[in-house]
Phi, psi and omega in degrees: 000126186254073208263121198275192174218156206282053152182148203082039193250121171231131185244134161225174191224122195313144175256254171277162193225149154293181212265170172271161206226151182239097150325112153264024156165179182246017258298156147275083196202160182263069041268199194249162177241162187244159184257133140181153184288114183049072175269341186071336186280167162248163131014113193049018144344120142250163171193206172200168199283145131232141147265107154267354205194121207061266196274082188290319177352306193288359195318149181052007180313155157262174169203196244161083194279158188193135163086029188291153160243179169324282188268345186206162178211134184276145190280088207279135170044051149228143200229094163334327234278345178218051168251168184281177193299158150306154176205112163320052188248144167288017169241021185238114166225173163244113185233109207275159176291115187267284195245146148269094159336131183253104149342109183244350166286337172296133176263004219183138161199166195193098183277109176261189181028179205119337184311140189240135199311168199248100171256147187275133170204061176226134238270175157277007164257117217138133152258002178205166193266140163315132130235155154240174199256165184213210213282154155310156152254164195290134162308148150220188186226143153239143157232119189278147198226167157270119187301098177243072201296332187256029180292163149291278162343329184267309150343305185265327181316305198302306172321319211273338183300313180306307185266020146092033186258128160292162173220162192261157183221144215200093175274117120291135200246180155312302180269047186017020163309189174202157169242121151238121203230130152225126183201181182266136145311157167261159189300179166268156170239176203194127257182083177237158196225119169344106179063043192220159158294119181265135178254159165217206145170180218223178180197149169277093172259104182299079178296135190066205179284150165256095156290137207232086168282143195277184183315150156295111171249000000 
């Protein structure tokens, strides 16, 4: 059992991005894999997704190369299989992550939500009440940081919270698993206390899954 632990913990934040690459299709499969020809990418590659058009589902998505080939890479630990069709557009993209910002202030993370709503579904024959489960809820991640405001890292988190622009976020853990997430941040808060360190922190409203990849190999 490899359980990771509160220290070698590295948070980082897309810096720059590489040019973008257009899959001409997709599979419906678990994971699901994408074609394109001489794609370049490598192996634990991140980025993210747009769709505008057919599996729009993955729009704004993070994503995760794995299972590279010649011609194709599989879409790690996402499972396609009951999403709409790949549709070969020029607005369907992959756009991989070039540099990483490191947080070097965070102290703290906390993945919530996912819960799946609770619906009543119980009858006038019933002698007790039904439920069934309905949609997840939207993911989100909180993170506590040491207010260090003029950091890099903290700086473009503050930026992308003003205009409301997602951003990819990329947990190494100890045991060199990974969290990988894309959403928009919230402003930062700020704490300060007598003879204290001032701290803050900040959340995550996730579009799509907090992908939870396993050690690196």
């Amino acid at each position: 059992m490899s359980v990771p632990k509160g220290r070698n913990c590295k948070l980082e934040v897309a810096a720059t991005y590489a040019s973008a690459v257009l899959p001409t299709a997709l599979t419906l499969a678990s994971p699901g894999v994408a074609t394109l020809t001489s794609h370049g990418l490598t192996a634990g590659t991140i980025g993210y997704w747009t769709v505008a058009t057919g599996m729009v589902e993955m729009n704004g998505w993070v994503g995760s190369v794995q299972g590279v080939a010649a011609n194709t890479w599989n879409v790690e630990r996402v499972n396609t299989t009951g999403f709409t069709t790949w549709a070969s557009a020029a607005g369907n993209i992959f756009t991989p992550v070039a540099t990483w910002t490191t947080v070097s202030s965070a102290t703290q993370y906390s993945i919530g939500g996912g819960a799946a709503d609770e619906l009543d579904v119980t009858t006038l024959l019933d002698t007790a009440r039904q439920i069934e489960f309905g949609m997840l809820a939207a993911e989100t991640v909180s993170i506590d940081i040491l207010s260090d405001m003029q950091a890099t890292g903290l700086l473009a988190i503050e930026a992308a919270a003003r205009a409301g622009s997602s951003m990819t976020f990329r947990l190494t853990l100890s045991n060199t698993e990974r969290r990988v997430f894309r959403g928009v941040p919230s402003l930062m808060g700020e704490t300060q206390g007598l003879s204290q360190a001032a701290t803050g922190s900040f959340s995550v409203a996730v579009k799509g899954p907090v992908l939870r990849l396993p050690v690196a190999s």
